[in-house]
N, C-alpha and C positions, 0 to 999 in steps of 0.2 A: 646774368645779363651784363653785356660789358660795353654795350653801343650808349650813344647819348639819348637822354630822353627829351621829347617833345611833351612833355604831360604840360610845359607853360604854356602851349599854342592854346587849347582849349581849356583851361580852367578859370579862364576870367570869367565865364559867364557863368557859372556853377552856382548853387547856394552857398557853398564855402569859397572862399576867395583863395587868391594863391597867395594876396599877404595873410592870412590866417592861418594857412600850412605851414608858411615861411616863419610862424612869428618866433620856432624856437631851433634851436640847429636840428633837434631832434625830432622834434615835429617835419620839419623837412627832407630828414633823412627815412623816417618812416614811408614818405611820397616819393620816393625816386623813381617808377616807374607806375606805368598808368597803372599795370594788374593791381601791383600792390595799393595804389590812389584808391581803386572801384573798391575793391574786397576790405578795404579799413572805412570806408565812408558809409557814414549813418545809417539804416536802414538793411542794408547789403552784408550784412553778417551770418547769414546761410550758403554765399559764395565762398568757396576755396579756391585758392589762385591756381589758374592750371597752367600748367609746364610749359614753356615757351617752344621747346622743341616739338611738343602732341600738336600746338598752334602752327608752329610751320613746314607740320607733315600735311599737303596738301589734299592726303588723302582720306584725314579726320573732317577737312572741310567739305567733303563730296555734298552736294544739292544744297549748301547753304546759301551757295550766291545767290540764290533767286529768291532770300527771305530777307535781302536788304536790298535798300534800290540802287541798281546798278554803277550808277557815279556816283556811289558812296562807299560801293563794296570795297575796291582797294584800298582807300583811304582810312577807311575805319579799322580793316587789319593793321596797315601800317601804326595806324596809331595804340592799338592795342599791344603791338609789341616792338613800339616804342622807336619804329623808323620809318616815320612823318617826318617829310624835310621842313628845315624848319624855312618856312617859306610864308607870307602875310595871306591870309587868309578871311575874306568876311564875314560878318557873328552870323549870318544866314547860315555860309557855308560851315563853318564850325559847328553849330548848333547842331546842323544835320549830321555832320562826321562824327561828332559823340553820340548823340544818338541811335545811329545807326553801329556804334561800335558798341553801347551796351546792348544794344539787341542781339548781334552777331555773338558775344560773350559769353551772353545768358545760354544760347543756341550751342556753343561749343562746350560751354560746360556742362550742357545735359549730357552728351558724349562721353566727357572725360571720365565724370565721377562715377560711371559706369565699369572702369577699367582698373585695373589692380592700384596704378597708381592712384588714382583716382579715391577709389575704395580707402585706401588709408588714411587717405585727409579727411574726409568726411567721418571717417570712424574716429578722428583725435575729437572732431567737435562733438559728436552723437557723445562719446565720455563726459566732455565737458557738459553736456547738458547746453552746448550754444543755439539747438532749438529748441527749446524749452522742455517743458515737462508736460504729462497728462494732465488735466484737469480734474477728469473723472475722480472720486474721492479711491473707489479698490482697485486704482492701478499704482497706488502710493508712489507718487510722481515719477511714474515710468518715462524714462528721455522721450524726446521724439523725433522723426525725422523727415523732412521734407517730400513731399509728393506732388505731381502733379494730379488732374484728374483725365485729362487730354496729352497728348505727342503735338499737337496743331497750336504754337503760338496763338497768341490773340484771342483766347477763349476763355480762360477760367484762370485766376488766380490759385497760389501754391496752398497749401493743404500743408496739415500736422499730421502723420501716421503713427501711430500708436500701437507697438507690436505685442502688448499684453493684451488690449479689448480690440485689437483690429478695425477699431476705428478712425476716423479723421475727423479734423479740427479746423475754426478758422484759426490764425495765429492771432494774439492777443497786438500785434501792434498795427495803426493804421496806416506803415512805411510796408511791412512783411504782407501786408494786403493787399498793397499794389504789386508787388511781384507776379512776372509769369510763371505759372505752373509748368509752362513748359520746358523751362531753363533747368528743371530738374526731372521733369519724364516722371512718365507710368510705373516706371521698373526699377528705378533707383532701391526703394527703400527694401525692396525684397529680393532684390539681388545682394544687398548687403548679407543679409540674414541668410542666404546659399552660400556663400566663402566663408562666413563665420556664424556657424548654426549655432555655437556653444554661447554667445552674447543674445540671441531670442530666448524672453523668460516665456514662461508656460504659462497657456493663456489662460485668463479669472475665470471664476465659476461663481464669484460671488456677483449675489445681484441687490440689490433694493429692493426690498421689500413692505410693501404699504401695509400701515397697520392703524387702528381705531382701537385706543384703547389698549393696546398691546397683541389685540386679535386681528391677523390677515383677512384681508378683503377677500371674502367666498371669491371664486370664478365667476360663480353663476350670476350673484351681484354685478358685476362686472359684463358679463354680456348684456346683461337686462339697459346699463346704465350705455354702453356700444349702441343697440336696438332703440333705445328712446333720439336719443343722439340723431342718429340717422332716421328717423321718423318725425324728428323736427326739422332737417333739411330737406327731407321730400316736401313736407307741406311748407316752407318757402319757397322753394322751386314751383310749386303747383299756385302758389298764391291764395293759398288756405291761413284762415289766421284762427283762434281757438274761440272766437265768438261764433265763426260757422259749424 
């Protein structure tokens, strides 16, 4: 990128201030363009910055105009790739133009990371471990990597996917919880693992196993204690208490 950035029109209103970017040369050379501003800013560390040319092939953006509202749509591209004139603007109308440009972002990047270039960045941070690890104790902190549960914004928050127990997680912070799920899609994490089969470890077979004493819990123990269980729900639902 070699045009001027507009990222000081809107970051006054921010929780980081633009003199706390500014306060060291290096701290504000890290901010030189909004990608870079969103993808280093608190919270937003499962975002990879995506290519500014995938951004102004008009054809990656097909049906997105109509998941921002319409006198925000241009503006919030411009400012995402950093050619918002720089023109005074009110904290209404700003508010909304960032807004509506991390929404647009999130929406283009479930795109991108789908796409080889894409695929790469996301596979330096899956190395790194920048979305955490399993939980579970016998996936012995198998990386993890982002999932949605829906393709439909506005629904469900993103998800841990775990390619050794093929489970999902919430993410342990309460910034990676308000993310949408859908700025990273249904399909991400398993289209990684189609282009690079040889990075999926082979999934556990180990399980937990309850034990009294050192001895497993019969089955049959086990359905009897299933069968009580639900025969004390019946009789709340029926309004039976154990003096009748």
């Amino acid at each position: 990128m070699t045009h001027t950035s507009t990222f000081a029109l809107i970051i006054d209103y921010t929780p980081t201030t633009l003199e706390e970017l500014s306060s060291t040369d290096s701290d504000s050379e890290c901010y030189k363009y909004w990608v870079e501003w969103y993808t280093c800013s608190e919270g937003n560390e499962y975002f990879c910055d995506v290519d500014e040319d995938y951004i102004m092939d008009r054809f990656n953006l097909t049906n997105l105009a109509q998941e921002v509202p319409s006198q925000y749509y241009n503006k919030a591209l411009e400012l995402i790739t950093d050619r918002l004139p720089e023109k005074p603007m009110s904290d209404e109308l700003r508010e909304n133009v960032e807004r509506s440009a991390k929404h647009l972002y999130g929406l283009i990047h479930a795109r991108y990371i789908i796409t080889a270039r894409g695929l790469v960045k996301m596979l330096d941070k899956y190395k790194r471990g920048d979305f955490g690890r399993c939980p579970r104790v016998f996936c012995y902190q198998n990386p993890l990597l982002p999932v949605g549960i829906t393709d439909l914004p506005n629904q469900k928050a993103v998800k841990l996917y775990c390619s050794r127990c093929e489970d999902i997680y919430n993410p342990k912070s309460r910034r990676h919880n308000m993310i949408d799920g859908a700025y990273f899609g249904t399909s991400f994490p398993h289209m990684l693992f189609q282009v690079y089969p040889s990075l999926k470890p082979a999934p556990t077979d180990q399980r937990y196993v309850p034990r009294i004493f050192g001895f497993k819990l019969h089955s049959t123990a086990e359905l009897h204690r299933w069968q009580d269980e639900q025969r004390e729900k019946q009789k709340e639902r029926l309004g039976i208490t154990n003096n009748n």
